[in-house]
C-alpha positions as protocol buffer text, in pm:
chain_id: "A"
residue {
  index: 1
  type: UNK
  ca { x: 639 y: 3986 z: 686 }
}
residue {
  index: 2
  type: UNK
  ca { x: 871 y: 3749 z: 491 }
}
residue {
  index: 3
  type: UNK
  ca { x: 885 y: 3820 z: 127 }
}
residue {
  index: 4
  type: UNK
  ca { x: 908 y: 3498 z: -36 }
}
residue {
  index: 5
  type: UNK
  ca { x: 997 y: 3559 z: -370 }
}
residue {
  index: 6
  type: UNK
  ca { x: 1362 y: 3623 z: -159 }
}
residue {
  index: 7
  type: UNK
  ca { x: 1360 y: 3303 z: -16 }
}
residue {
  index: 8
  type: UNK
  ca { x: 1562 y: 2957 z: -186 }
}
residue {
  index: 9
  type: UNK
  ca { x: 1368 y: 2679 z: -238 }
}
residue {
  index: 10
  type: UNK
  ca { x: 1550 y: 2499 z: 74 }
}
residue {
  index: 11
  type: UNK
  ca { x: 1407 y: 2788 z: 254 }
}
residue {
  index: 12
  type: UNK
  ca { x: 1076 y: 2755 z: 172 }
}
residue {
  index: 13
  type: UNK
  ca { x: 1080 y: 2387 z: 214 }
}
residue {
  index: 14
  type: UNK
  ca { x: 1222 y: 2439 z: 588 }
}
residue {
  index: 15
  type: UNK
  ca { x: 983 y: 2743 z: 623 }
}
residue {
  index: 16
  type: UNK
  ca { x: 661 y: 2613 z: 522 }
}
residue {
  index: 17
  type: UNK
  ca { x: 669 y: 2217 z: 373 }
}
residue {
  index: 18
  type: UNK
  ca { x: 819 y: 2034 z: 659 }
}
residue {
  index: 19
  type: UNK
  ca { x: 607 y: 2229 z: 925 }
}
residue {
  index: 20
  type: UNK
  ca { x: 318 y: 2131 z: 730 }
}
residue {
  index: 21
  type: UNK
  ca { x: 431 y: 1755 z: 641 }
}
residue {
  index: 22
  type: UNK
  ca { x: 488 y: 1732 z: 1066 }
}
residue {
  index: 23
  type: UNK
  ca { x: 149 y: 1869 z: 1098 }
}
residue {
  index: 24
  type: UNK
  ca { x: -13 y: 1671 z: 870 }
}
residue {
  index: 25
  type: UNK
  ca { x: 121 y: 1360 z: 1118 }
}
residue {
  index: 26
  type: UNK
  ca { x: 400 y: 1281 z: 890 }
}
residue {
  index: 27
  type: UNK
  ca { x: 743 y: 1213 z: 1075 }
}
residue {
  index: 28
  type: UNK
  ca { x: 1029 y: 1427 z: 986 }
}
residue {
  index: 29
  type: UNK
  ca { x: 1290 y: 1176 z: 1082 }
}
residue {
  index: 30
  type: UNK
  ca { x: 1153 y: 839 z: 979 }
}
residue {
  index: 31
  type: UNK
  ca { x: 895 y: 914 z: 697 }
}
residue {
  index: 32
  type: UNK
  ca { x: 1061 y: 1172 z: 484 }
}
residue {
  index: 33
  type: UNK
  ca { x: 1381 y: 1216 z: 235 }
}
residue {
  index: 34
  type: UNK
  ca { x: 1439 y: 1509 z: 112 }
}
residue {
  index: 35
  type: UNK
  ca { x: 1626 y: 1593 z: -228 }
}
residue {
  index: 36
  type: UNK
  ca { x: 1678 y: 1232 z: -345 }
}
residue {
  index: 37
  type: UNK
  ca { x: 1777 y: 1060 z: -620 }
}
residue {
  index: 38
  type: UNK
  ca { x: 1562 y: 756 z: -754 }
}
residue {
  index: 39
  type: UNK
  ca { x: 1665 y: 646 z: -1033 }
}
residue {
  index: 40
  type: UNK
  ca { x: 2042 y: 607 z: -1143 }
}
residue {
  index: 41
  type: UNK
  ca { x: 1902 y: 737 z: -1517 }
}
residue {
  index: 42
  type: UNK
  ca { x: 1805 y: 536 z: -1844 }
}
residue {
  index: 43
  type: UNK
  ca { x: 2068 y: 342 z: -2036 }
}
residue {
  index: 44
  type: UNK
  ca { x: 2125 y: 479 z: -2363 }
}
residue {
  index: 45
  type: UNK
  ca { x: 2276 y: 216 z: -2582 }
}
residue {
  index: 46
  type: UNK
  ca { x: 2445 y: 345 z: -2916 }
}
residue {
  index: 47
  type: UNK
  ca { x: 2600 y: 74 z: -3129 }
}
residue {
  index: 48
  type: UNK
  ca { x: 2893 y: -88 z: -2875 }
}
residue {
  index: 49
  type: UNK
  ca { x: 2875 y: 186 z: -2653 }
}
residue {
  index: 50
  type: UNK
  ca { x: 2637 y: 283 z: -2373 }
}
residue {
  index: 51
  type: UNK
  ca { x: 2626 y: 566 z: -2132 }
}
residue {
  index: 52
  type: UNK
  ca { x: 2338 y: 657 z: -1839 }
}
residue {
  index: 53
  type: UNK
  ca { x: 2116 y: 979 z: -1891 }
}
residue {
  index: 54
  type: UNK
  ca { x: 1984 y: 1228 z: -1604 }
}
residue {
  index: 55
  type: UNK
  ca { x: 1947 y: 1087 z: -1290 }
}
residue {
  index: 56
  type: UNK
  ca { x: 1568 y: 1178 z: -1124 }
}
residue {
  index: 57
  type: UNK
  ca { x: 1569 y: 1374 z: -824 }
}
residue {
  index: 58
  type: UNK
  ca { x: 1292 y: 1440 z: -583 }
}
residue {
  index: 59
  type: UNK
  ca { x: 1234 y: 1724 z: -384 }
}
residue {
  index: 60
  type: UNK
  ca { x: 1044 y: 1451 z: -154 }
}
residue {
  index: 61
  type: UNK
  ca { x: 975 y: 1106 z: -92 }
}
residue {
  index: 62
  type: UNK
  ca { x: 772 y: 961 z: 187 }
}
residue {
  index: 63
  type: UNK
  ca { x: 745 y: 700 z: 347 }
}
residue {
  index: 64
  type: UNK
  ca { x: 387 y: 540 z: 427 }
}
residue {
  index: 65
  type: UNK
  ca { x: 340 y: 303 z: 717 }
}
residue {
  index: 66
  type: UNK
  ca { x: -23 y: 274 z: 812 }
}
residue {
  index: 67
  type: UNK
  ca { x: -151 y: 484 z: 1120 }
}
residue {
  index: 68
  type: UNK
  ca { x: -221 y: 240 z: 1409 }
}
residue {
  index: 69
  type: UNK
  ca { x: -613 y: 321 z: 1364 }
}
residue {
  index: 70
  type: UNK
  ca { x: -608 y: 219 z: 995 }
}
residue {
  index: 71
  type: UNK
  ca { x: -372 y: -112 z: 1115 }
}
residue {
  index: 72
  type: UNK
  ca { x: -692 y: -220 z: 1344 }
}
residue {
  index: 73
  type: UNK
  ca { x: -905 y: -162 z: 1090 }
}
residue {
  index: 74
  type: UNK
  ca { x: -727 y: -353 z: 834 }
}
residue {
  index: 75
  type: UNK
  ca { x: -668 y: -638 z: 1098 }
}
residue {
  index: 76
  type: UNK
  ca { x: -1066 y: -632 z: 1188 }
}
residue {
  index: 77
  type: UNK
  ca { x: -1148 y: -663 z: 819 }
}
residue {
  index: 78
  type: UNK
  ca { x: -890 y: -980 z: 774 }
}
residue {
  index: 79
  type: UNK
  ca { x: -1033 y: -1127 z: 1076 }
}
residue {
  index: 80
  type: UNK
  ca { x: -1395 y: -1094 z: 899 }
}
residue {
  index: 81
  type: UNK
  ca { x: -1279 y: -1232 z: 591 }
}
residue {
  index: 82
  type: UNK
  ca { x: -1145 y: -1571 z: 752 }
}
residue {
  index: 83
  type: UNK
  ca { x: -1464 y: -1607 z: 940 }
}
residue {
  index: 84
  type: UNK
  ca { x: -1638 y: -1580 z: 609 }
}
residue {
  index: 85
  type: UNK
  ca { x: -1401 y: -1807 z: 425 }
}
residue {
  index: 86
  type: UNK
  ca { x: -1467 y: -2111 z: 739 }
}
residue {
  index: 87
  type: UNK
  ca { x: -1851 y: -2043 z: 693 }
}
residue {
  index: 88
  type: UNK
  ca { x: -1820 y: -2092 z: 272 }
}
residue {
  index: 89
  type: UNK
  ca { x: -1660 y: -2420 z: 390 }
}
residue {
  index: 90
  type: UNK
  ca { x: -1901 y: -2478 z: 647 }
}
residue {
  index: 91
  type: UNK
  ca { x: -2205 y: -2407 z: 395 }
}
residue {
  index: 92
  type: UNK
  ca { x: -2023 y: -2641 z: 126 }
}
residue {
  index: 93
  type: UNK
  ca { x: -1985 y: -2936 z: 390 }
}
residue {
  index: 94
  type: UNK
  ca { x: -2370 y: -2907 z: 437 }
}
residue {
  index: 95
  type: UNK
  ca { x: -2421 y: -2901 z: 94 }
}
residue {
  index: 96
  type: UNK
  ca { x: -2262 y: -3227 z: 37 }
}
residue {
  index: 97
  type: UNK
  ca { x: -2388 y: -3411 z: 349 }
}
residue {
  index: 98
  type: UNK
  ca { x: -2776 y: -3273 z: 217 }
}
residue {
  index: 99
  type: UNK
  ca { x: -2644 y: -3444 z: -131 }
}
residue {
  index: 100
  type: UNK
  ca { x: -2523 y: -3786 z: 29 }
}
residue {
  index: 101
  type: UNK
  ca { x: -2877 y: -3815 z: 224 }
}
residue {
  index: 102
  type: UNK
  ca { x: -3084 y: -3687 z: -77 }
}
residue {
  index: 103
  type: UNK
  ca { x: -2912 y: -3987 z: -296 }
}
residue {
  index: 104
  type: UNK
  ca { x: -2941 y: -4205 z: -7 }
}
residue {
  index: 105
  type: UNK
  ca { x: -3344 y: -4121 z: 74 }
}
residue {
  index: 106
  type: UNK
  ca { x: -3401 y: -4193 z: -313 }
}
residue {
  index: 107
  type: UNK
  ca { x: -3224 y: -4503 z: -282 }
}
residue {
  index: 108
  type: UNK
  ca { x: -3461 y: -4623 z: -41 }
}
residue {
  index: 109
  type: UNK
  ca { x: -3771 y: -4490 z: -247 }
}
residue {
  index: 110
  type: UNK
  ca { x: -3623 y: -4601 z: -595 }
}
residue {
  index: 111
  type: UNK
  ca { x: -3454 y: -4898 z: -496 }
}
């Protein structure tokens, strides 16, 4: 039995966090930095001079890219959403022909 309290927090991040990052489908290589830096740290302006504060650090950062399942899904739903954007057209066309022969039929009647 490990004790952890003996372990470093690189330990425990080797140990147990990337194991469970991999298992979780995450890729070790590609998806995930570990122990970055994101931000160069806030100016601080005072008078004519200016200096940076604490850089923030991350124990990790990952990187999403969508699953190939959720891709299709997302690709599915765009394909739906042009087919409903051509029918709105469609429907308004209609509407305005159904206008045109409406004016043209009381023309006739009233004319």
């Amino acid at each position: 039995m490990v004790n952890k309290k003996s372990l470093s927090e690189r330990d425990i991040c080797t140990k147990y966090i990337n194991p469970a990052l991999a298992k979780a489908g995450w890729n070790i290589k590609t998806q995930i930095r570990e122990e970055v830096f994101f931000t160069d740290g806030r100016i601080i302006v005072q008078g004519k001079m200016h200096t940076r504060g604490k850089r923030k650090r991350a124990d990790y950062i990952l990187f999403y890219k969508p699953f190939p399942e959720r891709k299709a899904k997302v690709e599915t739903i765009n394909r739906f959403m042009a087919l409903c954007d051509q029918l709105e057209q469609e429907v308004q066309q209609s509407e305005q022909q159904v206008e045109l022969v409406m004016k043209g039929v009381l023309r006739e009647v009233l004319g």
